[in-house]
N, C-alpha and C positions, 0 to 999 in steps of 0.2 A: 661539317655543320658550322655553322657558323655562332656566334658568344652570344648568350640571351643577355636583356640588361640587369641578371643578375652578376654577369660577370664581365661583360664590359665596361658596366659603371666602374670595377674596381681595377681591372687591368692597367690602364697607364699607371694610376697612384701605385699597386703593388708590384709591378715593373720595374720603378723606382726606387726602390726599397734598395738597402746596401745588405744583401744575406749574409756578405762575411759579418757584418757587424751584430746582427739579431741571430745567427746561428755557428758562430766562433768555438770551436771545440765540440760541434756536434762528432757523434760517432760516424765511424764510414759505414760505405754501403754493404761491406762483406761481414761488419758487427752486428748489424741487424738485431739489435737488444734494448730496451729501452728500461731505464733505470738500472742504480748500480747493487739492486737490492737490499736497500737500505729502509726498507719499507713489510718487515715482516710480520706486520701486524698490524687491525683497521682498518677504516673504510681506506681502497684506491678505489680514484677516478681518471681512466684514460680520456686524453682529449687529441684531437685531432686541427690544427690551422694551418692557415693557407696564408704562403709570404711572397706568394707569385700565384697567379691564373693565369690559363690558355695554353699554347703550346709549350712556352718554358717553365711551367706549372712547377713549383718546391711545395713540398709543405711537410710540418714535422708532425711525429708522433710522440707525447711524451706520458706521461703519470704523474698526479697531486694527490697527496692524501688531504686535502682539501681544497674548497670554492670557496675560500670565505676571503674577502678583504684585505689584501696587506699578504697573501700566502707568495712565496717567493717559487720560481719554476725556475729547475736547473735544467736549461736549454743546452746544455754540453752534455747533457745521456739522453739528449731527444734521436729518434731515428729522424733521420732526413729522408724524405721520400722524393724521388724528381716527378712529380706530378701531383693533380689536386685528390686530395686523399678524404673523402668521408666516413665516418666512424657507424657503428651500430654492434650490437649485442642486447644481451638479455641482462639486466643489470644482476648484479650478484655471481653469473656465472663462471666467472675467471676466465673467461676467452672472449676477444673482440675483433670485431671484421671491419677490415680499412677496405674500401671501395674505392677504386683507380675514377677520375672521369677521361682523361686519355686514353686508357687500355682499361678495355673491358675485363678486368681482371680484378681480382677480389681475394683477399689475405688475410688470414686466420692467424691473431697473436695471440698465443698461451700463457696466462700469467703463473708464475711459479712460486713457490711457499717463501720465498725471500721476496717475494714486491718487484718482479719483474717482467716483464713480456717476455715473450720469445719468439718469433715469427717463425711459426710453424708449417701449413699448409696455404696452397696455392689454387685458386679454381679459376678458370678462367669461359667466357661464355661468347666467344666469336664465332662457333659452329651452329649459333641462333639466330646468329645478326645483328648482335648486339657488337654497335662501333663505337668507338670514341670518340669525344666532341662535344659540346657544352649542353647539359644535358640536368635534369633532376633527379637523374633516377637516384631508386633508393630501394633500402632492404627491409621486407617487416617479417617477422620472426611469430611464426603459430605456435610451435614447439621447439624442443632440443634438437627435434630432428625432421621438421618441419619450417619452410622458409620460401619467400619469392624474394626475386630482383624483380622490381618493378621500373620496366626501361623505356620512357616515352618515345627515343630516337626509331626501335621497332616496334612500339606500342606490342609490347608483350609483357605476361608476368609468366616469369621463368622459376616452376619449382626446385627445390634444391635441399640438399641432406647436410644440414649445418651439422652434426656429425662426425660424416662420412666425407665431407664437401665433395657430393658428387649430384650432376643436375638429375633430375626425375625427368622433367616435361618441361613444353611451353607451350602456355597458354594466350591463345589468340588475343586480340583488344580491340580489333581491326575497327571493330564501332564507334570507336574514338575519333578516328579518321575526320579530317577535315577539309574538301580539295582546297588549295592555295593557300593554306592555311600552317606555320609549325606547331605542332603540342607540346606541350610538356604537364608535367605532370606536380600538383600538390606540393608541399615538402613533407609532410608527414600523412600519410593517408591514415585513417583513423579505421580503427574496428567497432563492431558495434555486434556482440554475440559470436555467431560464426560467419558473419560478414564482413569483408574488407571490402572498404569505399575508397576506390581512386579517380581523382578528380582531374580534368581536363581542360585545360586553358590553352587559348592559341593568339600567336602571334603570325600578322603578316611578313613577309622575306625580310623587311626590312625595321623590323622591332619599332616600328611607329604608328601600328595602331592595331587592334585588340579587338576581338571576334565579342561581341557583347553577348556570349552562351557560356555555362557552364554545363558541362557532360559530366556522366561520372559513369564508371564502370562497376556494380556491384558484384564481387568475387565470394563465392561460400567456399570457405575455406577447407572444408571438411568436403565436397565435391568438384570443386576449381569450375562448376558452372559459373556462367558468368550473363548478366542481364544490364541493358542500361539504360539510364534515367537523362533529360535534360532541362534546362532551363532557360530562356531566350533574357530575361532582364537585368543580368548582372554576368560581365566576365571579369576572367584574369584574376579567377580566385587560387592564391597561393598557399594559403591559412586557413585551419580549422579547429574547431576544438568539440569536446564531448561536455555539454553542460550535467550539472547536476542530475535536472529531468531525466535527463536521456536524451535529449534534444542535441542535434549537429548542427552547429551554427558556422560559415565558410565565409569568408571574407578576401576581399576584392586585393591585389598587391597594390601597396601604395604609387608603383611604377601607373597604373589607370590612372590616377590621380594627376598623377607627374605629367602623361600625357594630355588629357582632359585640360589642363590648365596652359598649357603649349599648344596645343591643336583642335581645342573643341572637342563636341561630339562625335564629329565625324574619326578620330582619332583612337577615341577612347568614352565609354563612359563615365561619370564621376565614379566615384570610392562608394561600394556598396554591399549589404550583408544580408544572404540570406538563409533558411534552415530549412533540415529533414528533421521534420518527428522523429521521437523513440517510438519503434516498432512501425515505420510507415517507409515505403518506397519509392519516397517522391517527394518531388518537392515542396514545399509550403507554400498553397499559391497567395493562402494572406497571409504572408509575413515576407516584406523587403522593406529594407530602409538605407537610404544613401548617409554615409558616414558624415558628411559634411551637415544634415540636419540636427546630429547628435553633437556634435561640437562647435556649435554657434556658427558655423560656414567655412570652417579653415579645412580644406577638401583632404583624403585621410582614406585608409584603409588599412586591411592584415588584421589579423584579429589573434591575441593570445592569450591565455587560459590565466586569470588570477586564483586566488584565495574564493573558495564558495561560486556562487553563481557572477563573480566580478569576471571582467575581459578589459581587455588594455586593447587599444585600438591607436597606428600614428598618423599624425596630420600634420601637411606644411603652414609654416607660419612665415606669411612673405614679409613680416617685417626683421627676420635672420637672415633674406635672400634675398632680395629684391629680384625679377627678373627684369630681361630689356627685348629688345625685338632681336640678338643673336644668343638667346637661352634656350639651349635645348633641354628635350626630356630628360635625357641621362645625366644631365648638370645640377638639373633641379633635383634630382634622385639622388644624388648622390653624396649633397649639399648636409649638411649640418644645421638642418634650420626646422626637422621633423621632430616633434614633442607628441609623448606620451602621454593618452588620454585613458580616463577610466570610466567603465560604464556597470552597470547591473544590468545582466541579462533576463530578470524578471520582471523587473518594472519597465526597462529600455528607456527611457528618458535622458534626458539631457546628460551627456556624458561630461567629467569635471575633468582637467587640464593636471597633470603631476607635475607638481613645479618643484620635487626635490630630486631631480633626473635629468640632466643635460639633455639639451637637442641633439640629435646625429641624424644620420643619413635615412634616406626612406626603407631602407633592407630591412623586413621583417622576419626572421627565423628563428624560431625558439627551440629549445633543448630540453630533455628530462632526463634527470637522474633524481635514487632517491626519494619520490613522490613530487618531487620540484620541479618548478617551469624557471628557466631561464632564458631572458633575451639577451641577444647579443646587441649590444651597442661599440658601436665602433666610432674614431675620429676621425677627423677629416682625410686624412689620407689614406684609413685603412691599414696605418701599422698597427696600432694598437686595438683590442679590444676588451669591454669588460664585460664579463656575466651580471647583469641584474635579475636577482631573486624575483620573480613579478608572481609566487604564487604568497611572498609573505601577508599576515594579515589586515597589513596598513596599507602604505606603498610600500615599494619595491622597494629591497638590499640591496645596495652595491655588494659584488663580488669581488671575485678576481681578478688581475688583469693579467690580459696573453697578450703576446706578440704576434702580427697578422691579425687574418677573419679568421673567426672560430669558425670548423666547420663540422664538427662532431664532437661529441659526450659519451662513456658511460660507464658506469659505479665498473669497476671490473670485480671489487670486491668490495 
């Protein structure tokens, strides 16, 4: 399969990158242990980044017993992983699951009463169809012993016994389906009761322009029936959040934007947001609004969860970027010139610009541990990144900073 432009954007820059330098004295591969258990007491937080994507994929695995500002990561008891490794669990539970995107394979670390992981159990899910290759899947977790891989590449959600880590079923998506078209899926599909909503965006072969629908597939989790809903006026929704209300508000990837501003219409449509009711199975036919109406015209999309009924939404400002007639989409995406905006989702009016938050790149994906949303903001070339608090009550904390794209969080303790 070929790199969506969430990870093509970053591949040459983390390509680049000197591993011996940012992962010097990591442990080997037969250590397989992360931390020296020096941490026997308190919150840990596993995190998971990515110092390479595609087929030379690194990325480590380590533990912080904090996100806050200035906390220092000893990258010499990180596990090194040779591929791109995304994180999930149940926060509090003391075991977390790294998800391979080259090998459909999936790795249970145990943490230990000393502050340690231990990679424990192995599941692996290619007698489903689930292959390797650049992909969103991800994992949502019902219960302890309750779970799907939800896999865009064979549009299936594959139950499974986090447990026992052994699969149940798989369950169909096939309605997803779009001829000529790749899917992928949401970054975080969202629950609402005993519903899980996975959302559906597609790309043409050639990541240069974008099916103007959002599909979603509604999953009851307690039956694994599954029903689906669509929308024709807004695609290439990547982001979502659960308002106050109950209200699912899903927001367009800034990459629409990036294209739309390269290629017109015909490419992409602008940056655009629209909702499901609480308790309703469809979409909201009066409520759509194009990102760039909320932000004075600076074109924008992704949408992530503040404090109360707030959302942060990013837009490019061409006076960080100028483009020229040989800019492309992925250049524009990638670029350093996207500023966080804030808006109220009950009034929805004019959304205000964060000017205590540096510009970065159009990548929208946010993290939770804690009851906390953190976005990842990265620098221009994707070594670095830092966690910004976007659920505090003002603007947003700077956090931490990691080395790489952060690509997973969670409290393990």
């Amino acid at each position: 399969m070929n790199d969506s432009p969430r990870t093509s954007c970053t591949k040459a820059t983390l390509a680049a990158l000197s591993l011996a330098a940012s992962v010097a004295g990591c442990g080997t591969d037969d250590e397989q242990q992360v931390g020296t258990g020096a941490y026997p007491s308190g919150p840990l937080y596993a995190v998971t980044t990515a110092l390479q994507v595609g087929q030379d994929a690194t990325s480590l695995l380590f533990v912080t017993p904090s996100l806050d500002e200035g906390q220092a990561v000893d990258y010499a008891q990180a596990v090194e992983i040779p591929d791109e490794a995304h994180l999930f669990g149940i926060d509090g539970e003391k075991k977390v699951y790294a998800l391979l995107a080259q090998t459909p394979q999936l790795t249970r670390y145990d943490l230990d009463p000393s502050g340690r992981l231990d990679a424990a159990q192995e599941l692996r899910f290619d007698r489903h169809g689930v292959a390797g290759g650049a992909s969103t899947r991800s994992l949502h977790f019902v219960s302890e012993t309750k779970a799907y891989l939800l896999d865009d590449s064979s549009l299936q959600a594959i139950a499974w016994n986090p447990e026992e880590m052994t699969i149940q079923k798989a369950i169909d998506l096939g309605g997803l389906k779009r001829e000529g078209w790749i899917p992928y899926f949401d970054y975080i599909p969202k629950r609402r009761g005993r519903q899980l909503v996975v959302i559906a965006l597609y790309y043409d072969q050639n990541f240069s322009k974008i099916l103007p629908e959002t599909s979603a597939a509604l999953i009851d989790v307690e039956t694994d029936e599954v029903t689906y809903v669509h929308d024709e006026r807004c695609g290439g929704v990547s982001n979502s959040m659960i308002a106050p209300s109950g209200d699912l508000y899903l927001g367009s990837d800034p990459y629409n934007a990036a294209l739309n501003v390269i290629g017109g219409d015909e490419a992409s449509k602008t940056g655009c947001l629209i909702r499901m009711r609480a308790g309703e199975d469809a979409f909201d036919p009066d409520f759509f609004a194009n990102v760039s109406d909320l932000t004075g015209g600076f074109p924008g999309g992704g949408i992530v969860p503040g404090a109360g009924s707030t959302a942060y939404l990013r837009a490019y400002d061409e006076s960080l970027f100028p483009i020229s007639a040989t800019t492309d989409a992925l250049s524009l995406y990638a670029a350093a010139a996207w500023r966080w905006w804030k808006i109220d989702l009950e009034s929805l009016t004019t959304a205000t610009v964060v000017e205590g938050v540096p510009p970065g790149s159009g990548v929208v994906k946010y993290l939770s541990a804690d009851s906390h949303v953190f976005a990842s903001d990265t620098n221009a070339d994707y070594s670095e990144t830092t966690l910004q608090d976007m659920s505090a009550e003002s603007d947003p904390v700077k956090g931490i900073l990691i080395n790489g794209l952060v690509t997973g969080l969670v409290r393990a303790r």
